[in-house]
N, CA and C of each residue as an Amber inpcrd file, in Angstrom:
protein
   366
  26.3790000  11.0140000  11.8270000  26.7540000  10.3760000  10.5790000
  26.1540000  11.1180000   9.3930000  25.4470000  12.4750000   9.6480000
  24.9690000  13.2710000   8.2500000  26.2200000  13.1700000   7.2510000
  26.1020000  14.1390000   6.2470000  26.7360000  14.3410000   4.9150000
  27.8730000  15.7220000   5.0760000  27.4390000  16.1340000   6.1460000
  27.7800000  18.0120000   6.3260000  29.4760000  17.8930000   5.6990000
  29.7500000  19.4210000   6.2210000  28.7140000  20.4320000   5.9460000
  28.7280000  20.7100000   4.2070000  27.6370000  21.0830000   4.2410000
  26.9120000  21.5800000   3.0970000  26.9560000  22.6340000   2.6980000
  26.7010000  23.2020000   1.6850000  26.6480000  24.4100000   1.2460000
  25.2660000  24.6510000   1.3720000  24.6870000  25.9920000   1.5260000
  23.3000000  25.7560000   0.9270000  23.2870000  26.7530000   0.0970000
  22.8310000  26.6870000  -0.7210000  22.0680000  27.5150000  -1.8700000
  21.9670000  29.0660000  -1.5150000  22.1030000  30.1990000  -1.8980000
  21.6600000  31.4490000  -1.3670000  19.8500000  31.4850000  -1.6900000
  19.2940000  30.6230000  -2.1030000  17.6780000  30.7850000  -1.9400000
  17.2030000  30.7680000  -1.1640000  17.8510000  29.2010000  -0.6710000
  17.4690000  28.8360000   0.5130000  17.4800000  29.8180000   1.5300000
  18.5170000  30.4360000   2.3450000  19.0270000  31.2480000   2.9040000
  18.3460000  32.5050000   3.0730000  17.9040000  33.4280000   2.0620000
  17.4100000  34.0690000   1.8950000  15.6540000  33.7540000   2.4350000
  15.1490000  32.5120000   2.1850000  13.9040000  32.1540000   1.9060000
  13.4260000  31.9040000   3.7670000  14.4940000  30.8270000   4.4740000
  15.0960000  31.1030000   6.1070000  14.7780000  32.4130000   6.5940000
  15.5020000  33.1450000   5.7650000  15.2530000  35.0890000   6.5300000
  14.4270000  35.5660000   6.8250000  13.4310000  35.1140000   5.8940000
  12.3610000  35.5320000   6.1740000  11.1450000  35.1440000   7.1280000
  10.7470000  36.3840000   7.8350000   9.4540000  36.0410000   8.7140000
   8.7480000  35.0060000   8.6600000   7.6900000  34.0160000   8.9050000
   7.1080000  33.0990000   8.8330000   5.6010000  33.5960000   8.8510000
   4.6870000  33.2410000   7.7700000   3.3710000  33.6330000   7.9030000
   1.9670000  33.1130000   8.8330000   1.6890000  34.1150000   9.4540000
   0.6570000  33.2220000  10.1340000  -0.6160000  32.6450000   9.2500000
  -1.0460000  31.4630000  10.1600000  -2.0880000  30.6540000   9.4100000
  -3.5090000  31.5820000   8.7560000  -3.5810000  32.7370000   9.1380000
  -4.9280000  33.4510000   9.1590000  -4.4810000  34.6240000   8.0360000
  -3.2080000  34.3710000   7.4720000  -2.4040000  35.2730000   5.9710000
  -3.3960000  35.1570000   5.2850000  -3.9810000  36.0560000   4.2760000
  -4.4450000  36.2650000   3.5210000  -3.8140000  35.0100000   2.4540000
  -2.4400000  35.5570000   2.1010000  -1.7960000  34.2480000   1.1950000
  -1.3460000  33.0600000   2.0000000  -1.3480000  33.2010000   3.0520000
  -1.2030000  31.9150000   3.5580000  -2.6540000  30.4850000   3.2750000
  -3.7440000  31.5760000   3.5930000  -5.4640000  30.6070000   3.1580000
  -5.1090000  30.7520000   1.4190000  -4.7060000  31.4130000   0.6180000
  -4.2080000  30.8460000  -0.7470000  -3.8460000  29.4840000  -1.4410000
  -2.7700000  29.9730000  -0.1750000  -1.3820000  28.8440000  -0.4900000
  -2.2380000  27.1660000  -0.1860000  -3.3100000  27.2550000   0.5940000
  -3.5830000  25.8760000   1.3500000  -4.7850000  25.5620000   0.5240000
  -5.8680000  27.1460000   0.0440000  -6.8040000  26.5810000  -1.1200000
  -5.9430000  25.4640000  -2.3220000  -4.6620000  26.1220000  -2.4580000
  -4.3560000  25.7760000  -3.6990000  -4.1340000  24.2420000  -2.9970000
  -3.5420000  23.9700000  -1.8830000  -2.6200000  22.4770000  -1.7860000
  -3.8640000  21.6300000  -1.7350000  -5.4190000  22.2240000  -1.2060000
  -6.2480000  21.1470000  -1.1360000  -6.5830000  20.8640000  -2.6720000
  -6.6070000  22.1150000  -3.3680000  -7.0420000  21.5200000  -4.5280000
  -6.5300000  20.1960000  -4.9110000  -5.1200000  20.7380000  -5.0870000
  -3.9550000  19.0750000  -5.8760000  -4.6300000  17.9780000  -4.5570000
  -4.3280000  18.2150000  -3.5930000  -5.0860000  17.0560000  -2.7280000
  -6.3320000  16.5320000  -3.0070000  -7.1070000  16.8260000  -3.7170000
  -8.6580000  16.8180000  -4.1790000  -8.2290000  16.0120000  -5.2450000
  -7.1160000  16.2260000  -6.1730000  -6.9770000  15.2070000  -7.1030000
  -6.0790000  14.3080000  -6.9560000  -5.4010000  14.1500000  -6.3120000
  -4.6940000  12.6970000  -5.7050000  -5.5830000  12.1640000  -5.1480000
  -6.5630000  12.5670000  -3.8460000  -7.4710000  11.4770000  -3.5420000
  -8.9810000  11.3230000  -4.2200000  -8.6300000  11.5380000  -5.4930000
 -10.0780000  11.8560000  -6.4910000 -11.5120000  12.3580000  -5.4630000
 -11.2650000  13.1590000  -4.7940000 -12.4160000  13.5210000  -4.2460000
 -12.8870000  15.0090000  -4.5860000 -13.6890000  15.3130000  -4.0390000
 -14.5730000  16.6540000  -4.3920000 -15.0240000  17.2030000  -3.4190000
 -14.4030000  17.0480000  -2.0500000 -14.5570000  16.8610000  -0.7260000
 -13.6040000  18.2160000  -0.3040000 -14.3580000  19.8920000  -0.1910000
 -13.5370000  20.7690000  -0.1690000 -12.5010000  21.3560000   0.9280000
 -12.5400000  19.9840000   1.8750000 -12.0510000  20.4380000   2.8840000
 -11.0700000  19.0330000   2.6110000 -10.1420000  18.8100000   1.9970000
  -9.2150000  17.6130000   1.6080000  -7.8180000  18.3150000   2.1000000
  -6.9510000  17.7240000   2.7560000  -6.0370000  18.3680000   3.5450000
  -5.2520000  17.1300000   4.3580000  -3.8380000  17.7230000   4.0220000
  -2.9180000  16.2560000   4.7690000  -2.7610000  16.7170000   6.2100000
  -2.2550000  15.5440000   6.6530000  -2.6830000  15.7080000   8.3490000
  -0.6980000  15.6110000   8.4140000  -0.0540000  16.6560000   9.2110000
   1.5020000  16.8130000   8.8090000   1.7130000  16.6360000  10.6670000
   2.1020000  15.0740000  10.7670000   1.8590000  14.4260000  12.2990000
   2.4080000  12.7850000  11.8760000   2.3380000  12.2560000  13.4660000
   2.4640000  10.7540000  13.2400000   1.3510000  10.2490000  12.9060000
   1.5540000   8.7570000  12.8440000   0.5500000   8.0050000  12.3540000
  -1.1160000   8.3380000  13.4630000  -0.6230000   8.4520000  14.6130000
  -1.3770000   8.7490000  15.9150000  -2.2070000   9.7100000  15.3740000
  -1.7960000  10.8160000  14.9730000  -2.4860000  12.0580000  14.5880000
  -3.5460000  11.6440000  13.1430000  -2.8150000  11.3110000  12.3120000
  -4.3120000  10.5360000  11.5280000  -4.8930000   9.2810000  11.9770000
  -4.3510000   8.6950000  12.4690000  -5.8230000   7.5600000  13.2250000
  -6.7110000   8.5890000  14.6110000  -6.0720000   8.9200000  15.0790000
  -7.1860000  10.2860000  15.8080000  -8.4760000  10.7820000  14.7770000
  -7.5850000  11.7790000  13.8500000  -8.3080000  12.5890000  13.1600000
  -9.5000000  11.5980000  12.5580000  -9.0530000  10.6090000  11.9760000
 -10.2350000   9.6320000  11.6660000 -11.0270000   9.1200000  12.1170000
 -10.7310000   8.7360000  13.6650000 -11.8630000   8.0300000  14.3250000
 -12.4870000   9.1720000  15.1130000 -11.8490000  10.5310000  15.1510000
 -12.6270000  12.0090000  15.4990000 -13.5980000  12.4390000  14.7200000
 -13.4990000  12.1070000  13.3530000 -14.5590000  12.4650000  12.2500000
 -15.5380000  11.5880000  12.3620000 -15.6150000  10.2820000  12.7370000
 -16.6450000   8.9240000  12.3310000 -17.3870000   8.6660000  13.5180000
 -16.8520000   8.5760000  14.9280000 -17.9400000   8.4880000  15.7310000
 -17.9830000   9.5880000  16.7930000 -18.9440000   9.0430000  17.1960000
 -19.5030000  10.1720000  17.9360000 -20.0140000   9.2050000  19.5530000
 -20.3020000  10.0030000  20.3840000 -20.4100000   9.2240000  21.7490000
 -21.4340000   8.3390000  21.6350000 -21.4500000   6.8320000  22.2620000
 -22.2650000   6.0600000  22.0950000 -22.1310000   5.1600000  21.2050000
 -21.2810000   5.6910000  19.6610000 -20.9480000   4.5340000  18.6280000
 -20.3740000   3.4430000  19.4640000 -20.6480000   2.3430000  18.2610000
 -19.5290000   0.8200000  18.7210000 -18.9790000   1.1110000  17.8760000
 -17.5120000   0.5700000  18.6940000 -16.1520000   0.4240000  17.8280000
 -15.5000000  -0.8450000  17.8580000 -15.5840000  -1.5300000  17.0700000
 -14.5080000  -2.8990000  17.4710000 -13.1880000  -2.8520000  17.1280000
 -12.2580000  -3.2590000  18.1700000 -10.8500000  -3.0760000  17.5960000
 -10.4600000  -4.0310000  17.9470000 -10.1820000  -5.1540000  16.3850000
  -9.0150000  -5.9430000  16.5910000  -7.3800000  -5.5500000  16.8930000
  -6.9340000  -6.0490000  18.0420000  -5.9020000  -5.8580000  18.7740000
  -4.8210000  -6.7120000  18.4700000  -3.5250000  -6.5300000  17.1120000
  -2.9570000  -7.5680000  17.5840000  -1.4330000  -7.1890000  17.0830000
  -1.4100000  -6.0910000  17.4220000  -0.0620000  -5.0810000  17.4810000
  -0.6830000  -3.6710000  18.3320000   0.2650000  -2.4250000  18.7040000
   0.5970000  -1.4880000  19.0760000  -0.8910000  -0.8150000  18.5410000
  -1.1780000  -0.3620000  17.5370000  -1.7220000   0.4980000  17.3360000
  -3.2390000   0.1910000  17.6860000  -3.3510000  -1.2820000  17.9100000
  -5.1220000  -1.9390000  18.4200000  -5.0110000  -1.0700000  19.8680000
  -3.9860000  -1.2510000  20.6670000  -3.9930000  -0.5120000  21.7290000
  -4.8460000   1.0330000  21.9760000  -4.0490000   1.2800000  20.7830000
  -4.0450000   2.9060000  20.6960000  -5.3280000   3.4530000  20.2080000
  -5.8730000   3.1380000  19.3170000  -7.2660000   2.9820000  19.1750000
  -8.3510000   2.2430000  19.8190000  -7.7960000   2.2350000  20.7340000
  -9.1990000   1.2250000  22.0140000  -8.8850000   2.6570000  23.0020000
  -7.5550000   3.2130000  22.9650000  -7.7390000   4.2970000  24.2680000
  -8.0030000   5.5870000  23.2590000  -8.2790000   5.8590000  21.6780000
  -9.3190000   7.5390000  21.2530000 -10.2230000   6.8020000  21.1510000
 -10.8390000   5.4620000  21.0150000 -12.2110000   5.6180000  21.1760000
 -12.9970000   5.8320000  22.2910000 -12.4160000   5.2450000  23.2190000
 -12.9010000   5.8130000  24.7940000 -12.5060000   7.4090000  25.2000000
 -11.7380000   7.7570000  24.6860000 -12.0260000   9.1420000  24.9610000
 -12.9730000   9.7180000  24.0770000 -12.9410000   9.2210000  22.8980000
 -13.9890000  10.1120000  22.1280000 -15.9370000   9.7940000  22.3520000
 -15.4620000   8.4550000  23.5270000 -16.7100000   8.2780000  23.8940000
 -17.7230000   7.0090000  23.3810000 -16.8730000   6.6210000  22.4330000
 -17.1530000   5.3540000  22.2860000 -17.6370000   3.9910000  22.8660000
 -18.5580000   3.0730000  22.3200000 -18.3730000   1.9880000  22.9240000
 -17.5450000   0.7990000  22.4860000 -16.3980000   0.7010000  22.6860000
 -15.0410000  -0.0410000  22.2160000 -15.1750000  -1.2620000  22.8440000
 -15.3780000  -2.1400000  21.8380000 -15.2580000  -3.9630000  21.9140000
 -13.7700000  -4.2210000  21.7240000 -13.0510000  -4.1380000  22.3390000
 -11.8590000  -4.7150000  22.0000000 -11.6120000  -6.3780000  22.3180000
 -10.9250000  -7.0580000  21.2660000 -10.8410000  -8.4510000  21.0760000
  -9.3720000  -8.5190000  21.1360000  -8.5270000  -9.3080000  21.3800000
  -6.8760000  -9.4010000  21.4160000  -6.3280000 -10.7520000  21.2050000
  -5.7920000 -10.5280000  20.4060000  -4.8390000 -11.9660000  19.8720000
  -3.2090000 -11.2520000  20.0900000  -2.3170000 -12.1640000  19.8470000
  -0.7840000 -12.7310000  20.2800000  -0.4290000 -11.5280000  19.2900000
   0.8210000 -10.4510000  19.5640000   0.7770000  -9.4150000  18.6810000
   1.5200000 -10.4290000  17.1690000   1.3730000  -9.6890000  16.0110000
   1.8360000 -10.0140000  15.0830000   1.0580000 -11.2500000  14.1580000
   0.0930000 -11.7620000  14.5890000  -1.0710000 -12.7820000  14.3280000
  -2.1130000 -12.1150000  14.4020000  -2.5660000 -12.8020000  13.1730000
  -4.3740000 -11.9820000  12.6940000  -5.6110000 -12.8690000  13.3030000
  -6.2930000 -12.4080000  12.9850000  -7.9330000 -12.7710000  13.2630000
  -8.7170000 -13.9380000  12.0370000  -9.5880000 -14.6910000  12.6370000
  -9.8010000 -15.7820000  11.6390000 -10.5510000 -14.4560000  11.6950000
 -11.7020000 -14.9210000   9.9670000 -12.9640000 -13.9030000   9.6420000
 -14.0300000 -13.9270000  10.9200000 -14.2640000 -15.5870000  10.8430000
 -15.1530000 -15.4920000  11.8710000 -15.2880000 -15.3680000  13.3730000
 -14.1640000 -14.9000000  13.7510000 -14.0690000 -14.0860000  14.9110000
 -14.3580000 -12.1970000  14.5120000 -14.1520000 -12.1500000  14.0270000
 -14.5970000 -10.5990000  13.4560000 -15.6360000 -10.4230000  13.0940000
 -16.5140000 -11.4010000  12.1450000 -17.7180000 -11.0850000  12.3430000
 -19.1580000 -11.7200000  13.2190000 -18.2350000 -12.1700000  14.5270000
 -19.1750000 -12.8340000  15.2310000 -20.0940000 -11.6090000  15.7070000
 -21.6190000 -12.2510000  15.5340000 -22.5470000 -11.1880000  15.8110000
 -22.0210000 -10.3620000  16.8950000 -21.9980000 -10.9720000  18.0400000
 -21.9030000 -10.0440000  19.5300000 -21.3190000  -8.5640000  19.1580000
 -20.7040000  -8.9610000  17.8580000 -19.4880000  -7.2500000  17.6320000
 -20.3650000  -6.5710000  16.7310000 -21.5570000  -6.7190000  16.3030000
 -22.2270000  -6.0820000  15.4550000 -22.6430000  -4.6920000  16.1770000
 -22.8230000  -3.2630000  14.9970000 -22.8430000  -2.2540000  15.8980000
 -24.4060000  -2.2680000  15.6060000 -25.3840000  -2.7080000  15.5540000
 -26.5030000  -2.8530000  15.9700000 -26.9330000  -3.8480000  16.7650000
């Protein structure tokens, strides 16, 4: 059900032709100084390694809970759709100690089930 066919542009075309640069390009590490910069100011940070993660949602909830703990952390994951799942199985690989709690999918958590001590990471 696309739109086709299309014309495309001779830029485009031309721009296609060409070789593809590897990540270790001289202008390729340019091209990505420059994108973290603007990324540095969309997420007002100053944080020189700011960089979009170009993946599913999977791939940044990874990358995030890959940066934050480390083996031995507690992790609590309220469970009450798809993705509680999915983050109870990278924290156990990443070594975690994962409290997972589970309610009926699509229904939340009172507060005080979330902050009942037992889930405290001390």
């Amino acid at each position: 059900m696309g739109p086709g066919p299309v014309d495309v542009y001779p830029c485009v075309l031309r721009a296609m032709s060409v070789p593809l640069q590897g990540q270790f390009d001289p202008q390729f590490s340019a091209y990505m100084d420059q994108v973290m910069g603007l990324y540095r100011q969309v997420f007002c940070t100053q944080n020189h390694w700011t960089i979009l993660i170009n993946g599913t949602a999977r791939a940044g909830i990874e990358a995030c809970l890959a940066s934050i703990l480390a083996p031995g952390d507690k992790l609590l994951v309220p469970i009450f759709g798809r993705f509680g799942h999915l983050k109870v199985e990278i924290g156990r690989r990443l070594g975690a100690e994962v409290v997972a709690i589970e309610t009926n999918w699509g229904r939340v958590f009172e507060t005080d089930v979330i902050e009942d001590d037992r889930h405290k990471p001390w």
